[in-house]
C-alpha positions in Angstrom: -17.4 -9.7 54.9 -20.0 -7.6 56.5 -22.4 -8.1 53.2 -21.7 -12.4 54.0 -22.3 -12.3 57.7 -25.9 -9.8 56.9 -27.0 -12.8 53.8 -25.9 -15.9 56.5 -28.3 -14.1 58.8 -31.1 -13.2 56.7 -30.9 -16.8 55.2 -30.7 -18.2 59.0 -33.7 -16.1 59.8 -35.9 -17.7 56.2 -34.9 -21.2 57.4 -36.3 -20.8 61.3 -39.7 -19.0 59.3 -39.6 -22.0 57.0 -39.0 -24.6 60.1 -42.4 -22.6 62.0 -44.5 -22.9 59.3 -44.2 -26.7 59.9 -46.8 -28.4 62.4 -45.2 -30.4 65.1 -43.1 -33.7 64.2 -45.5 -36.0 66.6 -49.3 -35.3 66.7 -51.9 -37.0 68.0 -55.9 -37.4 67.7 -58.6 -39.7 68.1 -58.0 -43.0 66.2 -54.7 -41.5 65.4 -50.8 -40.9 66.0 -48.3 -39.2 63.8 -45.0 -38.9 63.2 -42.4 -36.5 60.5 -39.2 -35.4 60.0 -38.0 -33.0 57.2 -34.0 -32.6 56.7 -32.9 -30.0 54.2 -30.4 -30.2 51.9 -29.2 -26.3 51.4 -29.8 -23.7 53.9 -33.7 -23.5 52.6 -36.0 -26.6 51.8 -37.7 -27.0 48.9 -39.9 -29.6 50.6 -42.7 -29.3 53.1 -45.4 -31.3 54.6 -48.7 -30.3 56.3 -51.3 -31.9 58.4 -54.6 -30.5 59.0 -57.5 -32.1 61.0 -61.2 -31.0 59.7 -64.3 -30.6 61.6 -65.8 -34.0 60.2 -62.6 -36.0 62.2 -61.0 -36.6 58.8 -57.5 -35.8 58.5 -55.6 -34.3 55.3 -51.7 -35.1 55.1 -49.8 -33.2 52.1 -45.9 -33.5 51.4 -44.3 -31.6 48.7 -41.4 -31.3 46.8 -40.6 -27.9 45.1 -38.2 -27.8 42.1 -35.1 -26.2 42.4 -33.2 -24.9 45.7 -32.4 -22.1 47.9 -34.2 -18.7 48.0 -36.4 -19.0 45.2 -37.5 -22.8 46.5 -37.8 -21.6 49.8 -40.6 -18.9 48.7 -42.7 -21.2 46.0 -42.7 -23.7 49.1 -44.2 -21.4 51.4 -46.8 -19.5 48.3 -48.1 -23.2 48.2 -49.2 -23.9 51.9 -50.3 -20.7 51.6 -52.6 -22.0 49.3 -53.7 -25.3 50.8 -56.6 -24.3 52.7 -58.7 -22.4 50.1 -58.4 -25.7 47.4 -58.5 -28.7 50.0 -61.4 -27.5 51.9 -64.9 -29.5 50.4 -63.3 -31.3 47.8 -61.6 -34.5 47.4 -57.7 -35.1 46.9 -57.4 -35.2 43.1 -60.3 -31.8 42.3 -58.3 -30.4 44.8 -54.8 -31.2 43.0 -56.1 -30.0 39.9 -57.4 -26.3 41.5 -54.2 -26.0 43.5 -52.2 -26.5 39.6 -54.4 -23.8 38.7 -53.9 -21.5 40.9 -50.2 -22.3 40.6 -49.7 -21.7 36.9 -49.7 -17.5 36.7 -47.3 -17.6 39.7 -44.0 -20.1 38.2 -41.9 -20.1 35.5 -40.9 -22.7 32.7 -38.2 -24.6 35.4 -40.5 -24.4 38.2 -43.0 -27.2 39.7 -44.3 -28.5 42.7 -44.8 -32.5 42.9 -47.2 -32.8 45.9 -48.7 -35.8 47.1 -52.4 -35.0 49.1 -54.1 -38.3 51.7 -57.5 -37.7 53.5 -57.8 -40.3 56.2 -61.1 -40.7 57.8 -60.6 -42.9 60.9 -64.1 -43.6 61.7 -64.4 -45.8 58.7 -60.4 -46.6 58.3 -60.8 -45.2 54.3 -58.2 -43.1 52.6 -58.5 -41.2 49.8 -55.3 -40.5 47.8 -54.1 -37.8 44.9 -50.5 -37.8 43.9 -49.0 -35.4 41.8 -45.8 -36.2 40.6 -44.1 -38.0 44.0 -42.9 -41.8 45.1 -45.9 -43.8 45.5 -46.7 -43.8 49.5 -46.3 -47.2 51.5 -49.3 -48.8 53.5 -47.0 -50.4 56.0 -49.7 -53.7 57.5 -49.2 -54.5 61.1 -48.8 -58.4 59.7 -45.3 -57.0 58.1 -46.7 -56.9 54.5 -45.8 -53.3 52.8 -48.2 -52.5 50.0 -46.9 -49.7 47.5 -50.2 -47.3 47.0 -50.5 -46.5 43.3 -52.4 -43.6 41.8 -53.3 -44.5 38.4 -53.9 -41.4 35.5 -51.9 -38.5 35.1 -49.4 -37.8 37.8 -47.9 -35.0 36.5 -46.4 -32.4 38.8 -48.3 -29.2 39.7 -47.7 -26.4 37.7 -46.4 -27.7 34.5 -50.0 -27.5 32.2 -53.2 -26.8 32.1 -56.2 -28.9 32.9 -54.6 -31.5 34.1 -57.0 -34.4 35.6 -55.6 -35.7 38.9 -57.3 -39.4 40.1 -58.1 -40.0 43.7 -57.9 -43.8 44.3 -59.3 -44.9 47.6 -57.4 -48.2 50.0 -58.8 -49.4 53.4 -56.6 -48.9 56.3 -57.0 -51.6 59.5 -56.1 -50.9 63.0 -52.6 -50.9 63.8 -51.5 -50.4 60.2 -49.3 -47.4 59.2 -49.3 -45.0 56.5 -45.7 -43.7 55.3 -45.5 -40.7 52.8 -42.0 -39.1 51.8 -40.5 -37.1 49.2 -38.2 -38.9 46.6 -35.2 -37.1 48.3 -35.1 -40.7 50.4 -35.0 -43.4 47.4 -33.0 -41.6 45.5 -29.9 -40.8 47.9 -27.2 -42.0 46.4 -24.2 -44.1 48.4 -20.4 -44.0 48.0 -20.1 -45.6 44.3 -22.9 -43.0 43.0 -26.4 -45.8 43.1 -29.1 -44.6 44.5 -31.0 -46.8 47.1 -33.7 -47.1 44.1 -37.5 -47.9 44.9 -37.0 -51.4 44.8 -34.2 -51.2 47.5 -36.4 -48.7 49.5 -39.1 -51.7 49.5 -37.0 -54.1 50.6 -35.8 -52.1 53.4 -39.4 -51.1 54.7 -39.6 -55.1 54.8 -36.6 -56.0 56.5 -38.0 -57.5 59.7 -35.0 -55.7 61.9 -36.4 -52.3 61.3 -40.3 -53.9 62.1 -39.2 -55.7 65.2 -37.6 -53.1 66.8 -40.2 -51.1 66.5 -42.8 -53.6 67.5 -41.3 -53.5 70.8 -41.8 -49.9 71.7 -45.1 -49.5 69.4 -43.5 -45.6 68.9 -44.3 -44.3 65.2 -41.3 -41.7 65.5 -38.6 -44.3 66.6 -39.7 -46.6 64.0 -39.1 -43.0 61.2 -35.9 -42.0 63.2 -34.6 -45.8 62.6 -35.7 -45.9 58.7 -33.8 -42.6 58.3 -30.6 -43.5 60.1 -30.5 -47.0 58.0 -30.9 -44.4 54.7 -28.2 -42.5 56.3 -25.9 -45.4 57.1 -26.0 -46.5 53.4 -25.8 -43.7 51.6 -23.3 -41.3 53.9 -24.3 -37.5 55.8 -24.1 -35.1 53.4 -27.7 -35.0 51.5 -27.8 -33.6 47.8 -31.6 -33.7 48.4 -33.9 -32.8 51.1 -35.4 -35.9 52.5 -39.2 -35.9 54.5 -41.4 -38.4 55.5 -44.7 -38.7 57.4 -45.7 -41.6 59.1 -49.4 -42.1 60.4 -50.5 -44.8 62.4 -54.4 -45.8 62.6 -55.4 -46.8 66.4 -58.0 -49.2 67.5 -61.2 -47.8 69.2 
């Protein structure tokens, strides 16, 4: 008993570490507003997100989903943010994909990966450059309604499975007023009571239905809109999650 109670408190004591590693759930900056959430599944997450504004006023969104669960996921999740800063720093989203699976490679085993999806937004020019390794394809939600799937094209194989992979960066225009929504495929593929998942296709249908849009519209809050998509996920597909879900919304603000 006294061996349970020390392991509930160590593992209590990993998941506050793991929940400070995390940058706020609403940030702001110029030209910009943000919003995430990040629910775990287990005790420890195997997902993550970060958010890092650089000196030119660009800003770099990365979510992540590490294989696997509990102790082990919890420490490959927190070697890889680790490791964000020295391979994102002067190079675009898809070299910077491919020296992160580099450095990954002498550090996991045959079962382990990391998919990892990386955005650089500059909102000077409204440009976005995008690298996904091995996650849903984000959603460029427009502020007519429209909801544009962005696809990477190449390989999108997730970190840490081969060597010299080459990772595309695609590029998209963002306007004023139009929102940016990365997650983790924890979301579409949450299953309901009869065992289907939500599916992509039902995932972009939902980001269309015009009851989620307008009642955001009202309030123009980022975080309400997020707290209102994960609710309706949550409302189909029960409370108990077999997978972590995250999400990361960023809206781009007129000058």
């Amino acid at each position: 008993l006294l061996e349970k109670e020390l392991l509930t408190a160590e593992l209590e004591s990993a998941r506050d570490f793991q929940h400070r590693l995390l940058p706020p759930s609403e940030m702001s900056g110029d030209r910009w507003i943000l919003s995430s959430r990040s629910y775990a599944a287990g005790a420890l997450a195997g997902d993550f997100y970060d958010i890092v504004s650089r000196e030119d006023g660009s800003l770099d969104l990365v979510i992540a989903d590490v294989a696997g669960k509990g102790l082990a996921a919890g420490l490959l999740m927190a070697s890889t943010k680790s490791l964000l800063p020295q391979v994102t720093a002067a190079v675009c989203p898809g070299a910077a994909l491919e020296e992160l699976n580099s450095c990954l490679l002498p550090l996991l085993n045959s079962r382990e990966f990391v998919a990892l999806t990386f955005a650089r937004f500059d909102p000077r020019r409204g440009e976005l450059q995008l690298a996904n390794a091995g996650l849903p394809d984000p959603y460029l939600l427009r502020h007519s309604g429209a909801v544009e799937p962005l696809e990477v094209t190449g390989d999108r194989l997730p970190l840490g499975i081969r060597q010299e992979v080459t990772y595309v960066t695609a590029q998209y225009s963002i306007e004023p007023a139009d929102r940016l929504l990365l997650l983790s495929d924890g979301i579409p593929e949450a299953r309901d009571h009869r065992g289907n998942p939500i599916g992509y296709e039902g995932l972009l249908r939902l980001l269309e239905s015009s009851d989620i849009w307008e009642s955001d519209a009202a309030t123009g809050d980022p975080g309400r809109w997020l707290d209102r998509l994960f609710d309706e996920v949550s409302r189909r597909t029960g409370s108990i999650l077999e997978d972590d879900w995250t999400a990361v919304l960023l809206e781009y603000q007129a000058g």
